[in-house]
DSSP file (Angstrom, degrees, kcal/mol; ACC not computed):
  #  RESIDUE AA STRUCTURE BP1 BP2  ACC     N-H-->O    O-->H-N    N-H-->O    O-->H-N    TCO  KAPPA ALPHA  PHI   PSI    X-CA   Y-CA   Z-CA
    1    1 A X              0   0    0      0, 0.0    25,-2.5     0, 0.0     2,-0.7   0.000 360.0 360.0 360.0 125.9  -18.6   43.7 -135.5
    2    2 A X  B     +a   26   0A   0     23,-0.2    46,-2.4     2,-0.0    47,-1.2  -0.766 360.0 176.8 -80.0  81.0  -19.7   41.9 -132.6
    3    3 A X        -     0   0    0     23,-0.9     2,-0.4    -2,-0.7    25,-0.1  -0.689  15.5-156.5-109.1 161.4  -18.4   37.9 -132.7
    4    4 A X        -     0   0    0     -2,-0.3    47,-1.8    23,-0.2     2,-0.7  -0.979   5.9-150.0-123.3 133.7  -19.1   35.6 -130.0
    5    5 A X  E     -bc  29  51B   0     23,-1.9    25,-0.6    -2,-0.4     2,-0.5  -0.890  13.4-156.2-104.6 107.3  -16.6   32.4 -129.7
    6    6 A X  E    S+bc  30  52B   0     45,-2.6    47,-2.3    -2,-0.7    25,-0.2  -0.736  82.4  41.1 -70.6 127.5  -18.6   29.1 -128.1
    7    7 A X  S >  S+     0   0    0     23,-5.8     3,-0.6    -2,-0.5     6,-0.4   0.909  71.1 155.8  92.4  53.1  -16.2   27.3 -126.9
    8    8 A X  T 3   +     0   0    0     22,-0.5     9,-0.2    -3,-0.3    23,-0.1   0.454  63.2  57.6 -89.5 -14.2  -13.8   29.6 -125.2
    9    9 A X  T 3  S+     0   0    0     21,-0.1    -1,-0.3     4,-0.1    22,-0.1   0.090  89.1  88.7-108.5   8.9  -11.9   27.8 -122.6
   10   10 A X  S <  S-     0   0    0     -3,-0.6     4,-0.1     1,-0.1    44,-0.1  -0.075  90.8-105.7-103.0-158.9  -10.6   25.1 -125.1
   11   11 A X  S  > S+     0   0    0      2,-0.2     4,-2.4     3,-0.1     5,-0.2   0.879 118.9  42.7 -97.2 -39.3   -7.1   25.7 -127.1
   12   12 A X  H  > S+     0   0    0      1,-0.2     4,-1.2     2,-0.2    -4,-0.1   0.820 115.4  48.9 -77.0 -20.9   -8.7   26.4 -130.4
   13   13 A X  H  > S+     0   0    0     -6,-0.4     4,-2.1    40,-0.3     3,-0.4   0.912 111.7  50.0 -85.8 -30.8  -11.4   28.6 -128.9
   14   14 A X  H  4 S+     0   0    0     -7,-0.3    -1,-0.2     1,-0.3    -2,-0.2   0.960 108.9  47.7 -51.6 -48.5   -9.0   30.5 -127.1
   15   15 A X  H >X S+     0   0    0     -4,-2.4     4,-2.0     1,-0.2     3,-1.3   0.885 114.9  53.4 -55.1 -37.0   -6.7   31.1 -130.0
   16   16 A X  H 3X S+     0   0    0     -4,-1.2     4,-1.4    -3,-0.4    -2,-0.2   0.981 111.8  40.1 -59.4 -61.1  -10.0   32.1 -131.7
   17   17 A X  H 3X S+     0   0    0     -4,-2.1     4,-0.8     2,-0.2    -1,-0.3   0.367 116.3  51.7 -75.9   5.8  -11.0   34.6 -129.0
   18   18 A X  H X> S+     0   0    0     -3,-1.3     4,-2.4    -5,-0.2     3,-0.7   0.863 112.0  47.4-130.0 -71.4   -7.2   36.0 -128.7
   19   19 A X  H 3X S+     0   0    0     -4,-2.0     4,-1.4     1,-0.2    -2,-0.2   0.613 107.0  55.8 -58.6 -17.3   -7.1   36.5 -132.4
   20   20 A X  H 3<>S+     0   0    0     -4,-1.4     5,-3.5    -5,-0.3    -1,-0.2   0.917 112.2  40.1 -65.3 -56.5  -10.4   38.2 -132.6
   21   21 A X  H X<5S+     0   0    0     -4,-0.8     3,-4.1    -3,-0.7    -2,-0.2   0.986 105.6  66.4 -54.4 -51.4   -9.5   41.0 -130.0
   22   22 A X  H 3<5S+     0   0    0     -4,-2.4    -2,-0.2     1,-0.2    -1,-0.2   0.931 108.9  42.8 -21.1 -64.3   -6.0   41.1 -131.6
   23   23 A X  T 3<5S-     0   0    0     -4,-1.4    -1,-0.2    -5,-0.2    -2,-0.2   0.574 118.3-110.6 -49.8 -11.4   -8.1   42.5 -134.5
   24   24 A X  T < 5 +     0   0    0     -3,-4.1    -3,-0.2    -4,-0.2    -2,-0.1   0.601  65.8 140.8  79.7  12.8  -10.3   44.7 -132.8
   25   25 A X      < -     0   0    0     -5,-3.5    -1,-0.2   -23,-0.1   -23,-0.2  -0.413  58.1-106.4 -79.8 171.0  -13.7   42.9 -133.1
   26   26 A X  B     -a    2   0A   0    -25,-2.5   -23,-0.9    -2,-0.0     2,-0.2  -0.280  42.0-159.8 -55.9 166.0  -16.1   42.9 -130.1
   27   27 A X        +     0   0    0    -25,-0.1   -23,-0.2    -3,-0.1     2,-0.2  -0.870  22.7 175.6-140.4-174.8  -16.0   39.7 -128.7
   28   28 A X        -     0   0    0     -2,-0.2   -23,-1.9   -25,-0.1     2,-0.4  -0.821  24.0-156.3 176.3 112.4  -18.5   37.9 -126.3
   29   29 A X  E     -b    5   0B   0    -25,-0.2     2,-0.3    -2,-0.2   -23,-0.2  -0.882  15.6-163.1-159.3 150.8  -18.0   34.1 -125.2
   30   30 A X  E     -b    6   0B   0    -25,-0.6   -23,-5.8    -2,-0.4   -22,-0.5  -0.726   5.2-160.8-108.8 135.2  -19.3   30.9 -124.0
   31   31 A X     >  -     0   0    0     -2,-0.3     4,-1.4   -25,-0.2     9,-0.1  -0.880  23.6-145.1-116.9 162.1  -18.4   27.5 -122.5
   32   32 A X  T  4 S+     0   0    0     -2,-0.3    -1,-0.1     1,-0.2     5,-0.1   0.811 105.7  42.8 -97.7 -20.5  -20.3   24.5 -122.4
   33   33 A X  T  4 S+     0   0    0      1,-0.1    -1,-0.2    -3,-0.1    -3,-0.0   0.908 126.9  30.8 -89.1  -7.9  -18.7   23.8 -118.5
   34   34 A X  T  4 S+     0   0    0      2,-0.0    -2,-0.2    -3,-0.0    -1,-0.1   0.793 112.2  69.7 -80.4 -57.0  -19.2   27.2 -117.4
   35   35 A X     <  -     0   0    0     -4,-1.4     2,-0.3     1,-0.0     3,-0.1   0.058  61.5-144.0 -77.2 160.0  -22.1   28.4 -119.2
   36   36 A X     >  -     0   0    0      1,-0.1     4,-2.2     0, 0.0     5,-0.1  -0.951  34.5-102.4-123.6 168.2  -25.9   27.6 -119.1
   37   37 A X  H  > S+     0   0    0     -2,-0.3     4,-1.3     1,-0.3     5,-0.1   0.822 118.9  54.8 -38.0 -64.1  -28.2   27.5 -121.8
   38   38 A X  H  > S+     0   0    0      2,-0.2     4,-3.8     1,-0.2    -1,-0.3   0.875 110.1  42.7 -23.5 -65.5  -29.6   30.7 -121.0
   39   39 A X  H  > S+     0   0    0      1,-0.2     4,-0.6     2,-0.2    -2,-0.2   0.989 111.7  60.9 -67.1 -54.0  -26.3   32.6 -121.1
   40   40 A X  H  X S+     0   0    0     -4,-2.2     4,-2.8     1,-0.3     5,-0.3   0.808 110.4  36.4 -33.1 -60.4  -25.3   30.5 -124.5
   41   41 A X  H  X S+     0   0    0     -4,-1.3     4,-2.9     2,-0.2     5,-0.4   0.970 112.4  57.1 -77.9 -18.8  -28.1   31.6 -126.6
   42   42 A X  H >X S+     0   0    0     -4,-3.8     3,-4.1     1,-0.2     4,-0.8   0.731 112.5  50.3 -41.1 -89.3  -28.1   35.5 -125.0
   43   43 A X  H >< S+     0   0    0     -4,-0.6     3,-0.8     1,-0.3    -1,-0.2   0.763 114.9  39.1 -14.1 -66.1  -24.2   35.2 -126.4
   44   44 A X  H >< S+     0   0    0     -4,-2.8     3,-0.7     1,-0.2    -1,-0.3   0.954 116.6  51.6 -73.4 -23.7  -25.2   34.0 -130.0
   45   45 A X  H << S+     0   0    0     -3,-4.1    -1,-0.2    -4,-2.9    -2,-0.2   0.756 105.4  54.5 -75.3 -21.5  -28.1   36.3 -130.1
   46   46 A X  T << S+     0   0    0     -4,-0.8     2,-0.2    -3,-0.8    -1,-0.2  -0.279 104.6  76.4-108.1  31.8  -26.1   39.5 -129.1
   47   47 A X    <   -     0   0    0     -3,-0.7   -44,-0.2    -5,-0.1     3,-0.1  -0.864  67.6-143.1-160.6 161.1  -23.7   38.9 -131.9
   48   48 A X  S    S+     0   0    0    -46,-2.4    24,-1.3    -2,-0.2     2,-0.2   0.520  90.4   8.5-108.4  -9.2  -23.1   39.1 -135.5
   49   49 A X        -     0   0    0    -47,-1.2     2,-0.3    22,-0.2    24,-0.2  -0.544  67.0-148.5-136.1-161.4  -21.2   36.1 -136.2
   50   50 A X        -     0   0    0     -2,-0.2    24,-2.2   -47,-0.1     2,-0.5  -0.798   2.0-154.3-179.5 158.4  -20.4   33.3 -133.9
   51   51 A X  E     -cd   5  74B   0    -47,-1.8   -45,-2.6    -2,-0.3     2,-1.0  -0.998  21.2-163.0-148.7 103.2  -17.0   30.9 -134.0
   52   52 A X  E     +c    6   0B   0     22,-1.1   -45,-0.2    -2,-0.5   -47,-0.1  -0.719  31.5 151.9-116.2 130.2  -17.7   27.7 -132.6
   53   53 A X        +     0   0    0    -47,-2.3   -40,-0.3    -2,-1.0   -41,-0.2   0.071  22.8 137.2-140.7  45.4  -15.3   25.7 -131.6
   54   54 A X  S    S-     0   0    0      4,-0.1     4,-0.2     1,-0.1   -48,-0.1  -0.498  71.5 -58.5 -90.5-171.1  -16.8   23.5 -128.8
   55   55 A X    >   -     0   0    0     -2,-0.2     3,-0.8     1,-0.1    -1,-0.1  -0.384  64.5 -91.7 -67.2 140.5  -16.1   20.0 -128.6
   56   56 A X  G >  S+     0   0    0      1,-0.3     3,-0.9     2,-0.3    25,-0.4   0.297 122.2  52.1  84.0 -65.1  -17.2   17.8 -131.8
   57   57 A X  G 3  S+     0   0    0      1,-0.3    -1,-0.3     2,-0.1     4,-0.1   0.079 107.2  54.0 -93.2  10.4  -21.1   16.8 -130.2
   58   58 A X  G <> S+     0   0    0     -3,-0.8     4,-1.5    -4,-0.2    -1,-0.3   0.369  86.7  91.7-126.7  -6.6  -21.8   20.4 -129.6
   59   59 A X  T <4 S+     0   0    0     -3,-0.9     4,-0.4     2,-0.2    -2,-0.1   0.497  91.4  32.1 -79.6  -5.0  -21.1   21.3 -133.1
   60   60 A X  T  > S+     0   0    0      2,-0.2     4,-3.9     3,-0.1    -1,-0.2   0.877 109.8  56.2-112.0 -47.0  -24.2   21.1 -134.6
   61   61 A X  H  > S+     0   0    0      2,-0.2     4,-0.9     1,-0.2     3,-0.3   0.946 115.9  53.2 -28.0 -68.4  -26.8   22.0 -131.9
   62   62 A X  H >X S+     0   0    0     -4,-1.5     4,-0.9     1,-0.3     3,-0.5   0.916 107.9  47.8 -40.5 -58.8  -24.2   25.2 -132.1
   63   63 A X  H 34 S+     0   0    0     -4,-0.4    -1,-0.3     1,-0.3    -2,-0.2   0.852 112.3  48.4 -72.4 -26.8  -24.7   25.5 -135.6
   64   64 A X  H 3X S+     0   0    0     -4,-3.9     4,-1.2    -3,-0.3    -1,-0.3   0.688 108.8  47.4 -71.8 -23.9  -28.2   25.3 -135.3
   65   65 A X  H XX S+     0   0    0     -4,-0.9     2,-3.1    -3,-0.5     4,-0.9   0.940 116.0  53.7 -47.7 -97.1  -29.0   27.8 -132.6
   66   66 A X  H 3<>S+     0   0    0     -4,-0.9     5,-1.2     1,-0.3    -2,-0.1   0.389 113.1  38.8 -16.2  -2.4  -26.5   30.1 -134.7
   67   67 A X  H >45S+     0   0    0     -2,-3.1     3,-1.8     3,-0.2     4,-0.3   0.699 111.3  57.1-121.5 -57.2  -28.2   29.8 -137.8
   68   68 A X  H <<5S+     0   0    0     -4,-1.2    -2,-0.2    -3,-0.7    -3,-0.1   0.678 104.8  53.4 -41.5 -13.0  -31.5   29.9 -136.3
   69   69 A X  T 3<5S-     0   0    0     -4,-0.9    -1,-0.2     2,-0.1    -3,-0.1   0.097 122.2-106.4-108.9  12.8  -30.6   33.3 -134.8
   70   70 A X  T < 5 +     0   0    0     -3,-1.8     2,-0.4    -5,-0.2    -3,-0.2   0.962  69.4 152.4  41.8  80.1  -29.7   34.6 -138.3
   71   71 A X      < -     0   0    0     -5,-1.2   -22,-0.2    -4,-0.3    -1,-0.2  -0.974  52.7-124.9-148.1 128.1  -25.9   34.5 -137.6
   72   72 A X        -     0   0    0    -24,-1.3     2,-0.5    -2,-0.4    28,-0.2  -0.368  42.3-151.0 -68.0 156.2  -23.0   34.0 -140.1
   73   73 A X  E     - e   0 100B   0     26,-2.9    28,-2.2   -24,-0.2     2,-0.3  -0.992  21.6-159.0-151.3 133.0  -21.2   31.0 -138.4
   74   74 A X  E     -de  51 101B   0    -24,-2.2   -22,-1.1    -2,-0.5     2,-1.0  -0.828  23.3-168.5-115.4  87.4  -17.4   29.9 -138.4
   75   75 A X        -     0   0    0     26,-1.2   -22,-0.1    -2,-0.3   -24,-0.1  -0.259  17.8-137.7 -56.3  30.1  -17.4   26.2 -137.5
   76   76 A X        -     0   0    0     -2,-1.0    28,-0.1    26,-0.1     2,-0.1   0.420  55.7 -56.8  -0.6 163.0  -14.1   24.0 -136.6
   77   77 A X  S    S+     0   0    0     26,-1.0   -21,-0.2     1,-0.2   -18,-0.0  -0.183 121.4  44.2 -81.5-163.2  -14.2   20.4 -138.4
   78   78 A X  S    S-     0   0    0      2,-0.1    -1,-0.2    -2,-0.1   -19,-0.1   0.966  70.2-151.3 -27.3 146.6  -15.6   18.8 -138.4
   79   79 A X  S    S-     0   0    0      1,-0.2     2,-0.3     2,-0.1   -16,-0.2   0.797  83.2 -27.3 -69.5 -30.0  -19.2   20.7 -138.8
   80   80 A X        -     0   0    0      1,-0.2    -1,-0.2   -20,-0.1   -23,-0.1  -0.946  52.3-113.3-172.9 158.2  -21.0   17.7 -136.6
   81   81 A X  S    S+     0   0    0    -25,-0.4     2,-0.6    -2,-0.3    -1,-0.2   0.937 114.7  44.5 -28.9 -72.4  -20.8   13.5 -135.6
   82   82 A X        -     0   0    0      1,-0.1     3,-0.4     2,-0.0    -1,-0.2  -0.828  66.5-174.6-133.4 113.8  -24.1   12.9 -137.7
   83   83 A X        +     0   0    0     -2,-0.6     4,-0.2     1,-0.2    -1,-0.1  -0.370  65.3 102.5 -98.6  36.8  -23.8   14.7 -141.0
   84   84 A X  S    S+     0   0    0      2,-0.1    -1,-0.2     1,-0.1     4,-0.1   0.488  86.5  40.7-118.1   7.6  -27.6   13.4 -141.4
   85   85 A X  S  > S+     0   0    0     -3,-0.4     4,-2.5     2,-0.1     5,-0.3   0.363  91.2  93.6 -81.0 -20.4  -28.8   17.3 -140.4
   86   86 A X  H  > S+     0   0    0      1,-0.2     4,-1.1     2,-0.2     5,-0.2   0.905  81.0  45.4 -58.9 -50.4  -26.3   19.0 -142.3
   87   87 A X  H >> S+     0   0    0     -4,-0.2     4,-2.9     1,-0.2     3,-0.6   0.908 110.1  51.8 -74.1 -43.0  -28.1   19.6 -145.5
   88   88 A X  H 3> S+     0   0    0      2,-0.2     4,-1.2     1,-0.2     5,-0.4   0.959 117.9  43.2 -51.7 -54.2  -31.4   20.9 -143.9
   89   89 A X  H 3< S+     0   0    0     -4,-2.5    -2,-0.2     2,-0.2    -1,-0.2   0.676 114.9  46.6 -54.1 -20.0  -28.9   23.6 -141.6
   90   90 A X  H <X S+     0   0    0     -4,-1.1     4,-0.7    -3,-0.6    -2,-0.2   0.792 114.3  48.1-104.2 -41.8  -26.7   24.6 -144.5
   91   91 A X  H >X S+     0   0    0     -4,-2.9     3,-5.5    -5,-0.2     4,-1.3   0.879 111.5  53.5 -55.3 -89.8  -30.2   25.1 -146.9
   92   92 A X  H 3X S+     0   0    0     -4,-1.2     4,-1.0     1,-0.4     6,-0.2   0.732 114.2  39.7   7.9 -74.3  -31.6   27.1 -143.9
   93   93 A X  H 34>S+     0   0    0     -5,-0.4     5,-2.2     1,-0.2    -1,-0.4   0.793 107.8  60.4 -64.0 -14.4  -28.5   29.3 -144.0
   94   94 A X  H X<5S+     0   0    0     -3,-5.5     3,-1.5    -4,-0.7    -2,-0.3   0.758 112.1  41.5-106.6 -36.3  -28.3   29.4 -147.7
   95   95 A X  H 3<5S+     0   0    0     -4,-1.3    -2,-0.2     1,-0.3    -1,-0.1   0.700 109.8  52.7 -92.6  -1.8  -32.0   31.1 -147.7
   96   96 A X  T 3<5S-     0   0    0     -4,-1.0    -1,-0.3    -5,-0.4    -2,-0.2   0.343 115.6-121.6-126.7  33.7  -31.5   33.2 -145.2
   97   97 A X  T < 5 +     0   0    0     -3,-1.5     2,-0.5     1,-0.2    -3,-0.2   0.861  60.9 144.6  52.2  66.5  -28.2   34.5 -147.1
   98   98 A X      < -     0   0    0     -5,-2.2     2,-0.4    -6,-0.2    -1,-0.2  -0.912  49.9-126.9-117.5 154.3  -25.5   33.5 -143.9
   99   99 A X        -     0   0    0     -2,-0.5   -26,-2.9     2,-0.0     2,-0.6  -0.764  17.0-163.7 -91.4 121.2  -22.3   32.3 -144.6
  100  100 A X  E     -e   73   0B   0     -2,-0.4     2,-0.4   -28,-0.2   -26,-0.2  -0.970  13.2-170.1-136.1  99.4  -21.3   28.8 -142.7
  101  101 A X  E     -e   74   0B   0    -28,-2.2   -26,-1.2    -2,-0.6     2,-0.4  -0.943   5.6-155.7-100.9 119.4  -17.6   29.0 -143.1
  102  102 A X        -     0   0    0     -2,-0.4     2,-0.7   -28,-0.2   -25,-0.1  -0.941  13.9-141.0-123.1 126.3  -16.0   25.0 -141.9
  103  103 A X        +     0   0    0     -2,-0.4     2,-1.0     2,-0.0   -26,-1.0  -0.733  27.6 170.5 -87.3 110.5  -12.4   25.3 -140.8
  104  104 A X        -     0   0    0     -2,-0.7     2,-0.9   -28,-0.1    -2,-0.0  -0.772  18.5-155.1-117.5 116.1  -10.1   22.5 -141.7
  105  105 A X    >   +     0   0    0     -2,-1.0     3,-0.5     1,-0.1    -2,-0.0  -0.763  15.3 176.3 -97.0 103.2   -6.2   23.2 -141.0
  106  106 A X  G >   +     0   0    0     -2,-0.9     3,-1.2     1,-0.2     6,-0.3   0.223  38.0 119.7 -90.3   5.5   -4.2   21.2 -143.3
  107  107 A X  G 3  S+     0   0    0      1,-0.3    -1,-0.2     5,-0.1     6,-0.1   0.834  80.7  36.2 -44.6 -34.4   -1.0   22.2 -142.5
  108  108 A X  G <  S+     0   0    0     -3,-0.5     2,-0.4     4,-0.1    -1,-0.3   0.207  85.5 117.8-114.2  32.1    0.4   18.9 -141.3
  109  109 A X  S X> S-     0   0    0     -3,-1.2     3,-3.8     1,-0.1     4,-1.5  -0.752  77.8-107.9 -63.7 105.2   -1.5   16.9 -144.0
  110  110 A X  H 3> S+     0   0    0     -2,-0.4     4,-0.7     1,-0.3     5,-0.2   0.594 111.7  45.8  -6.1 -63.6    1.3   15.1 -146.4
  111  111 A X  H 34 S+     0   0    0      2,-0.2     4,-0.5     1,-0.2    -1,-0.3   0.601 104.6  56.1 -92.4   2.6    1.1   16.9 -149.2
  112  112 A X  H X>>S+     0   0    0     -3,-3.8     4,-2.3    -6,-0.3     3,-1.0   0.935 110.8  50.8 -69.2 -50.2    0.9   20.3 -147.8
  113  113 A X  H 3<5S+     0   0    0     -4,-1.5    -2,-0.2     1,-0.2    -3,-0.2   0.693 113.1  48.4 -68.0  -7.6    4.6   19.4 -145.9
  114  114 A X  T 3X5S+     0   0    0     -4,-0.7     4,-1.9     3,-0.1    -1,-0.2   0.716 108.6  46.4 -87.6 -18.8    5.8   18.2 -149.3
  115  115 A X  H <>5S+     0   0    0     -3,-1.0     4,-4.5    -4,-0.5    -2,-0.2   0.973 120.9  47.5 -70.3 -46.6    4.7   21.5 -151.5
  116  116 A X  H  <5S+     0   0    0     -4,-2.3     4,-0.3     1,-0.2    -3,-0.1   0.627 113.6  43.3 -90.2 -19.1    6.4   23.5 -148.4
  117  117 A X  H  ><S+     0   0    0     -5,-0.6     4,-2.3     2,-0.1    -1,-0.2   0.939 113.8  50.4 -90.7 -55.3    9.5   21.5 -148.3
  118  118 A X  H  <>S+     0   0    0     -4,-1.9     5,-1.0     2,-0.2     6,-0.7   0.968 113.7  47.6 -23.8 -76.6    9.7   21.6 -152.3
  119  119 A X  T ><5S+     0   0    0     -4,-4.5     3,-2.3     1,-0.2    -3,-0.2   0.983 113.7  53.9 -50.5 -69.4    9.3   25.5 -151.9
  120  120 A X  T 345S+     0   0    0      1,-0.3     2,-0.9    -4,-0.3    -2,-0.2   0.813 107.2  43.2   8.6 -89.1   11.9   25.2 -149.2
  121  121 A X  T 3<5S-     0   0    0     -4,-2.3    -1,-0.3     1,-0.1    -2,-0.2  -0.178 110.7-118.1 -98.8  35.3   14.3   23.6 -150.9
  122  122 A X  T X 5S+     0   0    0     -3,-2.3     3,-0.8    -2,-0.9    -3,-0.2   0.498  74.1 133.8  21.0  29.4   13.8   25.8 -154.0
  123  123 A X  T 3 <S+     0   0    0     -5,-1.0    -1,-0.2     1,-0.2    -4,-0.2   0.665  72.3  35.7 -38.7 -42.4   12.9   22.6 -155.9
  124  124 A X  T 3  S-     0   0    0     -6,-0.7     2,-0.5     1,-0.3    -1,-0.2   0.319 106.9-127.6-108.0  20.9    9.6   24.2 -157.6
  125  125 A X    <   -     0   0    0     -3,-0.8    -1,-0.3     1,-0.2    -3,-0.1  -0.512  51.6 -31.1  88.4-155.7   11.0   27.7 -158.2
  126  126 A X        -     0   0    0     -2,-0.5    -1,-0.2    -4,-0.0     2,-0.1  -0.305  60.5-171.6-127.1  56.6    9.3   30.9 -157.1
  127  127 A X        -     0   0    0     -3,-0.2     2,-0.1     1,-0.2    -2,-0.0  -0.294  12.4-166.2 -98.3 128.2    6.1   30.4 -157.3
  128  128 A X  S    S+     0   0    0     -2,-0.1     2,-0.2     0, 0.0    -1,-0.2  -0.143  78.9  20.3 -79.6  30.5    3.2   34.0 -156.7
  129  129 A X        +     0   0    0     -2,-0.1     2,-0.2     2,-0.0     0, 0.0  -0.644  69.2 176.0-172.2 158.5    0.0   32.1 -156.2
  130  130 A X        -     0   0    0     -2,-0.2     2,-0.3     2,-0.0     0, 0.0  -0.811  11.1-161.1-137.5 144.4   -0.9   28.6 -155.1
  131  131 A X        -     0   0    0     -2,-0.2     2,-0.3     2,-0.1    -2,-0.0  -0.954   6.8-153.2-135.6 172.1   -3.8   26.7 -154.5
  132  132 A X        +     0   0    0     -2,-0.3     2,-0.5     2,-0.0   -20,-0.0  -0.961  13.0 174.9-128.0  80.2   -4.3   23.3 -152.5
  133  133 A X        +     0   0    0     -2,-0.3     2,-0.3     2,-0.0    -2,-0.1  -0.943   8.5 178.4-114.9 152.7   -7.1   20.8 -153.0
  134  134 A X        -     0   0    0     -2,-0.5     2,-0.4     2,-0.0    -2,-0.0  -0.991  15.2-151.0-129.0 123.9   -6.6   17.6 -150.9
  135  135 A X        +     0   0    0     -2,-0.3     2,-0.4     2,-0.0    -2,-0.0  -0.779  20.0 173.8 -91.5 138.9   -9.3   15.0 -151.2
  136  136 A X        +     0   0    0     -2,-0.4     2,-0.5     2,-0.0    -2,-0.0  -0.950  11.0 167.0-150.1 139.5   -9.9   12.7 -148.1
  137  137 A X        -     0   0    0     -2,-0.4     2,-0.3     0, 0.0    -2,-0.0  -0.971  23.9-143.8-147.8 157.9  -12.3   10.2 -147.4
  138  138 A X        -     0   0    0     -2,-0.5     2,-0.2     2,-0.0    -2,-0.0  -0.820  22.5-148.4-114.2 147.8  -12.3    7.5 -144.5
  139  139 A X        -     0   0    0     -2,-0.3     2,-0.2     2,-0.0     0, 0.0  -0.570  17.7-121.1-105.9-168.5  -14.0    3.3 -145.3
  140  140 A X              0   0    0     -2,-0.2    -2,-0.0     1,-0.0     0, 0.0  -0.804 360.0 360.0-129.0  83.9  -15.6    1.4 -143.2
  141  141 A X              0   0    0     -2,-0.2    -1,-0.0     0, 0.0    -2,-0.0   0.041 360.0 360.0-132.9 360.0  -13.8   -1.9 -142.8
């Protein structure tokens, strides 16, 4: 499998591109200071997946060239700025059966460091399975 990481020179895409070889995939990758247009979509076209992790205002354009290009797509969060495209990009992918994967690391999110301190501190037992939903939502004040 051939994945291409956009957004390779940053910390998360690096860790992205570092764990991918670890694994043995192909890899292939782009940066938005490096790179030109050109070379970006060759890179997402010449791939089976794509791991974007450029900065925050490049995340959707990314995910839209990637989607267009029939390519299963692993997004950092947040998936875009202006969530007023999202649903038209995510139907798109939903019909043209791809996988749009959004990566949210909750590790230092309150109540994960209280479940893992609890387990810690052998407070809850022993537990063989969890899972974790955390709701979050931001106002406008």
């Amino acid at each position: 499998m051939k994945v291409s990481v956009l957004g390779d020179k940053g910390s998360i895409g690096s860790r992205h591109l570092k764990n991918l070889i670890a694994i043995g995939a192909e890899t292939a990758s782009y940066d938005l200071i490096s790179g030109t247009p050109e070379l970006r979509t060759s890179v997402i076209n010449n791939s089976d997946a794509v791991v974007i992790a450029t900065p925050t205002s490049q995340h959707y354009p990314d995910l839209f060239a990637a989607v267009e290009a029939g390519k299963h797509v692993f997004v950092e969060k947040p998936v875009s700025n202006d969530t007023i495209s999202i649903p038209t990009i995510l139907s798109e992918a939903k019909e043209k059966k791809l996988v749009v994967f959004v990566g949210n690391n909750l590790s230092y999110h309150a109540c994960v460091k209280a479940a893992k301190e609890a387990l810690l501190m052998g407070k809850i037992g022993k537990p063989l399975w969890a899972s974790v939903t955390v709701g979050q939502f931001t106002t406008k004040e």
